[in-house]
C-alpha positions in Angstrom: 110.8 20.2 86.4 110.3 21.3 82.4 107.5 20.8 80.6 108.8 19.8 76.9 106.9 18.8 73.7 106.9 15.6 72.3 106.5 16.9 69.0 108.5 20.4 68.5 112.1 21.3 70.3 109.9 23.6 72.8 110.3 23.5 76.6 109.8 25.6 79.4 110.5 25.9 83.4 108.1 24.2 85.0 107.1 26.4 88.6 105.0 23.9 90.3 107.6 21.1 91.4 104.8 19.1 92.9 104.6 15.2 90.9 101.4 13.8 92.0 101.1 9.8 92.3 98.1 7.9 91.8 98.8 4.4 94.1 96.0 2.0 92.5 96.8 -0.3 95.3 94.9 1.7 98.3 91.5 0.1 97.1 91.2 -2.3 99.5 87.9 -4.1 98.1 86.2 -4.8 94.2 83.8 -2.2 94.0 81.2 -2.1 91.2 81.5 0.9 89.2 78.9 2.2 87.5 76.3 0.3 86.2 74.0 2.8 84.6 72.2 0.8 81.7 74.0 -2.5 81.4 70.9 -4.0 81.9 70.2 -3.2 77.9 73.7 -3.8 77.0 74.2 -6.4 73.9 77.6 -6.9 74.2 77.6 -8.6 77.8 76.6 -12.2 78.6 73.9 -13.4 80.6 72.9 -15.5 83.7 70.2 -17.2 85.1 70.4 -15.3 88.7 67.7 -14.1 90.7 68.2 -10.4 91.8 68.2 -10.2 95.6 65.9 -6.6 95.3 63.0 -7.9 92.5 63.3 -11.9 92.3 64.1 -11.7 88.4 65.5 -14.3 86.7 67.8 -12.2 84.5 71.5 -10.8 85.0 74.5 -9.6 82.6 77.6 -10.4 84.1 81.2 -8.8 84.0 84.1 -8.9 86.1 85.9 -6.2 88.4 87.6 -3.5 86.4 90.1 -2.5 89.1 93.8 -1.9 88.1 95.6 -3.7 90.4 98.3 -6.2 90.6 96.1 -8.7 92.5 92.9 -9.1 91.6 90.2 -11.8 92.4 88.1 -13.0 89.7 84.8 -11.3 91.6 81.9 -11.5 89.1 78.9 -8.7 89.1 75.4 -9.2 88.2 73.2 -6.1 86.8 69.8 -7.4 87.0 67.7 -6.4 83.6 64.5 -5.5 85.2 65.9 -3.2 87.7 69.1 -2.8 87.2 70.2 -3.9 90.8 73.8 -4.6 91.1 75.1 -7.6 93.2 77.5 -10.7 93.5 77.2 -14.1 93.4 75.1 -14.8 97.1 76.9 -17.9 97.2 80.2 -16.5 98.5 81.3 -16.0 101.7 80.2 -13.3 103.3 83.7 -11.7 104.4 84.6 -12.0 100.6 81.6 -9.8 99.3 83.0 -6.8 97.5 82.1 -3.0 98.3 78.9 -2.3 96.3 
């Protein structure tokens, strides 16, 4: 392996010949990320859902943000009271995504 510079004509001998590979495909599920303060965020839309863990009326929404080639369009809810995260309690229950 050489490590070379994309800018100058320098190169050297590279002595680890290990190539990792990240395989985005092994995440079986959606899974919600993180969802620390989206509550307050501007920029995402809204929707009249009622939080499963407080009974508010209030959710921003936004869709999975996995990397893979197959994705289904899962939506999340963040409630704004108490920033709960969950899904839509109208689908199937073998189709709920990984919280």
């Amino acid at each position: 392996m050489v490590y070379a510079c994309r800018i100058c004509a320098y190169d050297e001998i590279g002595e680890n010949q290990c190539v990792y590979r990240n395989d985005l495909l092994t995440v079986t599920k959606e899974q919600v990320g993180v969802t620390n303060d989206l509550g307050s965020d501007p920029t995402l839309a809204h929707a009249k859902m009622t939080c499963p863990k407080c009974g508010h009326d209030d959710a921003v929404f936004f869709q999975d943000q996995s990397k893979r080639k197959e994705t289904r369009m899962i939506l999340f809810y963040v409630c704004t009271k108490c920033d709960n995260a969950f899904t839509d309690p109208t689908l199937e229950l073998e189709t709920q995504p990984e919280m």
